[in-house]
N, C-alpha and C positions, 0 to 999 in steps of 0.2 A: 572522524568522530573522536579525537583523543590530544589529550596533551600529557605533559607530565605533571609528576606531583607535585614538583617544587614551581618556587612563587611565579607565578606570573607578571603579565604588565597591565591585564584588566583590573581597573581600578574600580573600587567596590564601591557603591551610591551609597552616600549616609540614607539614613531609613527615615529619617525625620524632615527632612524634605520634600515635598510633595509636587515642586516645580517641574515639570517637563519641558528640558530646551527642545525649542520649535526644529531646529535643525535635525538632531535628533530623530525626533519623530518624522518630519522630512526621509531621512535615512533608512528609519524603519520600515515605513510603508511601505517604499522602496525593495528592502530586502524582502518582505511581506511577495510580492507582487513576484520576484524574483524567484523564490521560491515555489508559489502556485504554479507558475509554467512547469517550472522543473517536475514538481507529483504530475501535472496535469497532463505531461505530457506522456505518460505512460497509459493509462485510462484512452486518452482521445484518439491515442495509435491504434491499442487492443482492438477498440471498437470496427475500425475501417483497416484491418487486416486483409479481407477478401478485394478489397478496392486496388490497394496498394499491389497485391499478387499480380492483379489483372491489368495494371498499369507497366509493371516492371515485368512481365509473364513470369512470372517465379514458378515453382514447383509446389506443390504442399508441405514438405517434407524442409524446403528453405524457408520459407514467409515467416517462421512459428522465430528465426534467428532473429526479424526484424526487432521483438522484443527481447528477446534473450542475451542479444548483446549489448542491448540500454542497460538491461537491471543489471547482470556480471559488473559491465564498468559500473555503474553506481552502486552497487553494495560494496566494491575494494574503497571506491573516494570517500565516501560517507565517514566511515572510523579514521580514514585517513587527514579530513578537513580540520579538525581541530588542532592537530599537529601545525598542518602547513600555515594554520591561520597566526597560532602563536609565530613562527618566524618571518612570514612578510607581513600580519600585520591585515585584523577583518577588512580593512579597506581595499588590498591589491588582490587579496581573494577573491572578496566579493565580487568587486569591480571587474576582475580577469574571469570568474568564471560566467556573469552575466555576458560578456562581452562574446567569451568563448562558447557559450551555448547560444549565442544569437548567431555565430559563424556557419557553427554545424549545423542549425537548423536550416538555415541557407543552400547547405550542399545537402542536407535531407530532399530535400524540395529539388534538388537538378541532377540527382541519382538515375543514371538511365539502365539499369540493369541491379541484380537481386546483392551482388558483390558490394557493390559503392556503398547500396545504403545499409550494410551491414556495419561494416567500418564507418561512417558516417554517422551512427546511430550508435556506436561504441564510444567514439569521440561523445558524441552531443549526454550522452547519461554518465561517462566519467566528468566531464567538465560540469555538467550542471549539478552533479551531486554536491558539489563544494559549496553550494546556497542551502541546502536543507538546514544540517546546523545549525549555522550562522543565526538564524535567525532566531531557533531557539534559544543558543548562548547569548544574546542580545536582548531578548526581552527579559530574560532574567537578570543581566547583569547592566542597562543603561535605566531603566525603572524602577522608581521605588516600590519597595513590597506594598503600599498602598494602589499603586499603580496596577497590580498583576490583576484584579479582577477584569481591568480593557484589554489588558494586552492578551494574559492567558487564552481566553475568548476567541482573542482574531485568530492568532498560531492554531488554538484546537480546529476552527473552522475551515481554515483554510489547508491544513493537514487531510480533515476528513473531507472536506467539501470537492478539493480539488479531482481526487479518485471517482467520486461518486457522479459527477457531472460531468467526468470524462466522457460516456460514452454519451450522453445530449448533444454536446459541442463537437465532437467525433462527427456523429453521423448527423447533423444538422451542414457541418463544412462538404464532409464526401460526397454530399447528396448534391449543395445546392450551389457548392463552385466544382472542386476536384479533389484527391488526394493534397493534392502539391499544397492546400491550405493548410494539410493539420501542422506542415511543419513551418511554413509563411505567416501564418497566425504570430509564430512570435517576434516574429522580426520589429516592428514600431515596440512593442511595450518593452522587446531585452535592452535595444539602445537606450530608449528611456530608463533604464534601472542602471544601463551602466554607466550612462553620465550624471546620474542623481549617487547614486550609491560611490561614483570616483570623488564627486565635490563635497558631500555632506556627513560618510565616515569620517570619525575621528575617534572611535570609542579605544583605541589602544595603536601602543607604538610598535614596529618590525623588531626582532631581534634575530638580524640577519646573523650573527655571529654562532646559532646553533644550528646552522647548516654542517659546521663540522663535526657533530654529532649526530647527524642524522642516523637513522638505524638504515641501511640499505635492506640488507639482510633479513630484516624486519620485516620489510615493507614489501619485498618479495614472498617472503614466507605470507603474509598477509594475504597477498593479493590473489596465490595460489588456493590459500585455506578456507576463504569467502568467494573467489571466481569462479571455484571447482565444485562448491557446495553448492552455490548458484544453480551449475549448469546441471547437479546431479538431480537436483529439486524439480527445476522447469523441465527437461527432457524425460525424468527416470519414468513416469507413466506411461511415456509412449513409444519408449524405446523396450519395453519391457524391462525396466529396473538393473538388476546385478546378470540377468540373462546376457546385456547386451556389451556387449565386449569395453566398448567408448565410455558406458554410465560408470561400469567396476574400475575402469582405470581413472576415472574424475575423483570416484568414493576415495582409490587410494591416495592420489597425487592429493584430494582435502586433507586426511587424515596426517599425512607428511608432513603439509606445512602448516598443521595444528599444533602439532607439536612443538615444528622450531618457534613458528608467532610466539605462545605460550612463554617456552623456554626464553626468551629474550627476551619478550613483555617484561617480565620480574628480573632478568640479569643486568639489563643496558641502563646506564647512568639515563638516557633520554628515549625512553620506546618509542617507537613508531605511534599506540596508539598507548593510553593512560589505563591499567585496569584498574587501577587504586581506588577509581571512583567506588567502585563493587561494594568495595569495604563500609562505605556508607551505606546504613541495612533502607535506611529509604528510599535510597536510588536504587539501589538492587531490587527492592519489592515491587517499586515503579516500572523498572524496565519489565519486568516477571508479566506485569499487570499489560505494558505495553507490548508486549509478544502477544499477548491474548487475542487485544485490540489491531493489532494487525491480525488476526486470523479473522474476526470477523468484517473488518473492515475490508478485505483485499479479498477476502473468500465470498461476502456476500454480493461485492460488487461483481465478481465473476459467476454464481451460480444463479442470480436471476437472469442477468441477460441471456446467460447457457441453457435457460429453460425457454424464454420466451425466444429466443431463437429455433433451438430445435422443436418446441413442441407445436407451440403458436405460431412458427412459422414468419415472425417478424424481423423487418429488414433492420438496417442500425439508425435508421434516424424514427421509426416506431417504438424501438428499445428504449432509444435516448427519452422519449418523450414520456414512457412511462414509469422509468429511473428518476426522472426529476422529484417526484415528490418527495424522496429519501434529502433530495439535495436541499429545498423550500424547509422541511422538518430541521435542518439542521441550523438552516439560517436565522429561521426564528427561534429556535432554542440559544443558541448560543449567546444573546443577552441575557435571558434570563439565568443560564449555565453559568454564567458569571457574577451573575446578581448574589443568586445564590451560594457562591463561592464565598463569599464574606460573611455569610449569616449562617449558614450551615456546616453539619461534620460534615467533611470530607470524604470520610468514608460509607456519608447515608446517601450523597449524592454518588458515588458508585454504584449504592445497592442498588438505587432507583434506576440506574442505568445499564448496569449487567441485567438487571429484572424487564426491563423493557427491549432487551435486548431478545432475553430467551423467551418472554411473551410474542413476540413476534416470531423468532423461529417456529414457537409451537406451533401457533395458524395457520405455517406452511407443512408442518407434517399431515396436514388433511387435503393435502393440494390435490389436483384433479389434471385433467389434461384439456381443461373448459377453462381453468383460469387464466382472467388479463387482468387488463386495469385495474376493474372495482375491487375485485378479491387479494389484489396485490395493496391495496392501497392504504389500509390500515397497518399490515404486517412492513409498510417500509417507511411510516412515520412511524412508530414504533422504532424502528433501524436507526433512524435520525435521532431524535428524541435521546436513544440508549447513547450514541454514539458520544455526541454534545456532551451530555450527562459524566460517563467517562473520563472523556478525554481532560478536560478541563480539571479536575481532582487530581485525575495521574499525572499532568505536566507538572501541578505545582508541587504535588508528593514529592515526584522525583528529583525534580529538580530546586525546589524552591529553599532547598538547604545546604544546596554546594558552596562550597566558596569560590569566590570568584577565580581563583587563579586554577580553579578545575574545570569552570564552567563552559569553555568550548571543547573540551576531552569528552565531558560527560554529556554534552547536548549529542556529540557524533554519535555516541554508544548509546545514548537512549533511543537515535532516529534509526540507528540496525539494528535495532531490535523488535522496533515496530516493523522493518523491511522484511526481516527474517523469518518473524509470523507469516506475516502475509506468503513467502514463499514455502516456507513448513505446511502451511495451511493452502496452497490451492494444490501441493503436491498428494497431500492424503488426502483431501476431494475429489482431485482426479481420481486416484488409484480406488476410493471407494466406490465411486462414480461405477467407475466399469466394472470392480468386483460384483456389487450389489447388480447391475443389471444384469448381468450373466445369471445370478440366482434366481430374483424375481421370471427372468426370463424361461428359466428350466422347471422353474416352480409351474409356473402360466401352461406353459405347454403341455407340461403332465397332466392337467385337466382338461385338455381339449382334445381327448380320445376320439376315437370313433364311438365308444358308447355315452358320450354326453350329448343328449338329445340339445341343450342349446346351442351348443357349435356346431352341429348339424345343421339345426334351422337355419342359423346363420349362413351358414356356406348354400346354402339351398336356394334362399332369397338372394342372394347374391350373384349366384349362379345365373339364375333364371333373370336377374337384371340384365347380369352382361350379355344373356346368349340373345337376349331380345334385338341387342345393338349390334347383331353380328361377331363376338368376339368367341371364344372358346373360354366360355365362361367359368366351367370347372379351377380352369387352373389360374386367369384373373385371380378369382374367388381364393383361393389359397395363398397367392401372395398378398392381397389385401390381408387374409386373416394374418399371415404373418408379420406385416407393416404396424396390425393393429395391437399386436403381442406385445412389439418390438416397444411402441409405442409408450404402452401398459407399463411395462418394466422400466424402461429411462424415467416414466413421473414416480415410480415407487424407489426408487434408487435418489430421485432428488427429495423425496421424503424422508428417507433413512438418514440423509448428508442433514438436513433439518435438525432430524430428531438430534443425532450427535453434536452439532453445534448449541444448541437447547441445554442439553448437559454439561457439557463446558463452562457454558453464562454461569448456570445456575451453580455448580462446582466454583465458581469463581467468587459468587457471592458467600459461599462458604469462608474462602481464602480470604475476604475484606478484613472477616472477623482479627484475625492473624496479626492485623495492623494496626501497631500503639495509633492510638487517638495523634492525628496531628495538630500543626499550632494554626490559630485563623487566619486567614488571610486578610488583607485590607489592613484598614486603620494605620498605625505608623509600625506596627509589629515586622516580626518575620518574615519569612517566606512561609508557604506551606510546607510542615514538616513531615518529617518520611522517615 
């Protein structure tokens, strides 16, 4: 996600122009499509985890790796692709990493044990992270700023789209061929991206000659300071955090090579990644705003399904089915998110969209342990809706003022940033997740004395059901009541993860205020400014 400060070889689109060559856009879609697999494929695994276990016999304690060493490898490549793209050039990138993530998804799929497709699955998220970028440095820099109301649109949709219909296409494949499709699924559309995306890239030329400047050193430090923060993020809940011997030595070996990243970012003639972008306070408030947007977007795709799993008891292609409205909300917003992008502030279409955001979280601080479909179903158009809303403002914030010769440094740093919410944010969900039940839980039980006449009753009828059936109904009757405790506590703990996502939004719609007025998009002007 980085390059350097100095010029590049993406060549800047007069603004007064309004033509779009056909090849091009050819190319893009391409990258477009390229990219969706790459998010998508993180979402459509999550969902068909218990499949995959039972396919490969894994352990509980391995399966949780099958994603954890997709995201590691793709948060290092991510900051890393703008770099590599300026010196071979978005064509052999792209081209190489479509090609390389249709390889591994190949050996994802013929993995006969829990080992292969760990490594397999390391391969396939470092190699496809190298399309995320891309495509945002692409639609910023081969379209005119008149043009960004289409394009901004596709990239937000397909940014958010892709997450949220993971788990539909997840558990629709597991269900009704086998595992082995979620990773076969890409095999026809990667070839087609990487022989559409090898003949129709042309948007800039290799400058193979700053291979001898590469930061090594850098890019090690790098890989340590986001592979380690990674892993402290996805495991530290369940390993018990700095308790546990492996998460304290991840905290330290991040903080190590935070440092030297840091320290060389600003000393070496050509960093590994670009931070200069920062210094644009636009793209800085925009990444700020997209850290957010991955917390709701990667946290709320994770805490419905976590409820309708454990509470509702639903399998992953019921999940899927009921996620999709989030997905639908987005696809029809996203025209109009766009429409609106030329005619409105920028910043009101945020408001409208953090607001829609934290209205929906509220609905679900009143959740029950009765709720499905209908009661979900407003609070995740809503989700969509916010999302859209969003997304679309923040891309051109952020970006719609870089110059071009920053423009694939600053698309990598913008898309870890959104990566890094999402992972900051499902790691304090977990950890509140089980904090708060534990409470709730100790809370519950101190009222269910032996002097409260309705748990009595309770246990009483209960009793007297199971002794009818022959069981020893006393103690049934107690572990029921404890299941139902149990229960109790997990939907009032996903209440609480509610309420504090709600305050965020709204905290955020605070923050909009903060941001000078930007310039309009469309017509033959600017980019959106930031």
């Amino acid at each position: 996600m980085a390059a350097s400060a100095t010029v590049g070889t993406v060549p800047a689109t007069p603004a007064a122009t309004d033509h779009m060559d056909p090849r091009k856009l050819i190319a893009f879609f391409a990258m477009v499509l390229g990219m969706f697999m790459s998010i998508l494929d993180i979402q459509i695994v999550s969902a068909s985890l218990a499949e995959i276990q039972a396919g490969l016999s894994a352990g509980s304690d391995e399966i949780g790796w099958v994603q954890t060493s997709y995201l590691i490898a793709e948060v290092i490549m991510i900051p890393l692709s703008g770099t590599l793209a300026r010196i071979v050039s978005t064509r052999y990138l792209f081209a190489a990493s479509a090609a390389g993530f249709t390889m591994a998804s190949a050996l994802c799929a013929t993995a006969t044990n829990i080992d292969q497709m760990i490594v397999y699955r390391a391969i396939q998220g470092f190699i496809g992270g190298g399309m995320i970028p891309s495509v945002f440095a692409a639609a910023f820099t081969i379209f005119p700023p008149s043009k960004r109301s289409i394009v901004s649109p596709i990239i937000g949709l397909i940014a958010t789209l892709a997450p949220t219909i993971g788990p539909t296409v997840g558990g629709y494949l597991s269900h009704a061929f086998s595992w082995h499709w979620l990773f076969l699924v890409n095999i026809v559309p990667g070839i087609i991206v990487t022989i559409v995306t090898w003949n129709f890239i042309d948007f800039d030329k290799p400058e193979f000659s700053l291979i001898k400047k590469f930061d090594w050193w850098g890019l090690l430090s790098m890989g340590m300071f986001l592979g380690a923060l990674e892993y402290v993020l996805e495991e530290g809940n369940s390993n018990d955090w700095f308790n546990d011997r492996h998460i304290a030595m991840g905290a330290v070996a991040s903080a190590i090579g935070c440092v030297v990243f840091f320290y060389r970012a600003f000393k070496v003639d050509f960093p590994v990644v670009d931070l200069r972008a920062f210094s644009n306070r636009n793209f800085a408030v925009g990444s700020l705003f997209s850290f957010v947007m991955g917390i709701g977007l990667y946290g709320l795709t994770y805490i419905y399904p976590l409820y309708l799993g454990r509470i509702r008891g639903y399998d992953s292609l019921m999940i899927g089915e009921t996620m999709f409205v989030s997905g639908l909300a987005m696809f029809f917003t996203a025209p109009i998110a766009g429409k609106l992008s030329t005619k409105m502030d920028l910043r009101l279409m945020m408001v409208l969209g953090f607001a829609s955001f934290a209205a929906g979280t509220y609905i679900m601080t009143g959740m029950t342990t009765d709720w499905d479909f209908y009661e979900l179903f407003i609070p995740q158009i809503l989700r969509g809706f916010g999302l859209m809303m969003c997304m679309v403002p923040i891309n051109n914030i952020a970006l719609g003022t870089m110059p071009p010769a920053r423009m694939r440094g600053a698309s990598g740093l913008f898309n870890l940033t959104r990566n890094l919410g999402g992972a900051v944010g499902l790691a304090v969900i977990n950890t509140v997740l089980t904090n708060r039940q534990d409470v709730h839980y100790q809370r519950i039980r101190e009222g269910l004395d032996w002097g409260n006449p309705v748990a009595l009753d309770q246990i009483k009828n209960m009793t007297s059901n199971y002794d009818a059936y022959g069981m020893d109904g006393a103690v049934v009757a107690i572990k029921q009541m404890v299941g139902l405790v149990t229960k109790q506590a997990m939907v009032m703990s996903f209440a609480d993860i509610f309420m504090l996502l709600t305050v965020l939004f709204v905290a955020m719609i605070v923050g909009i205020v903060l941001i000078d007025k930007p310039a309009p998009q469309g017509g033959g002007g600017g980019g959106g400014g930031h």
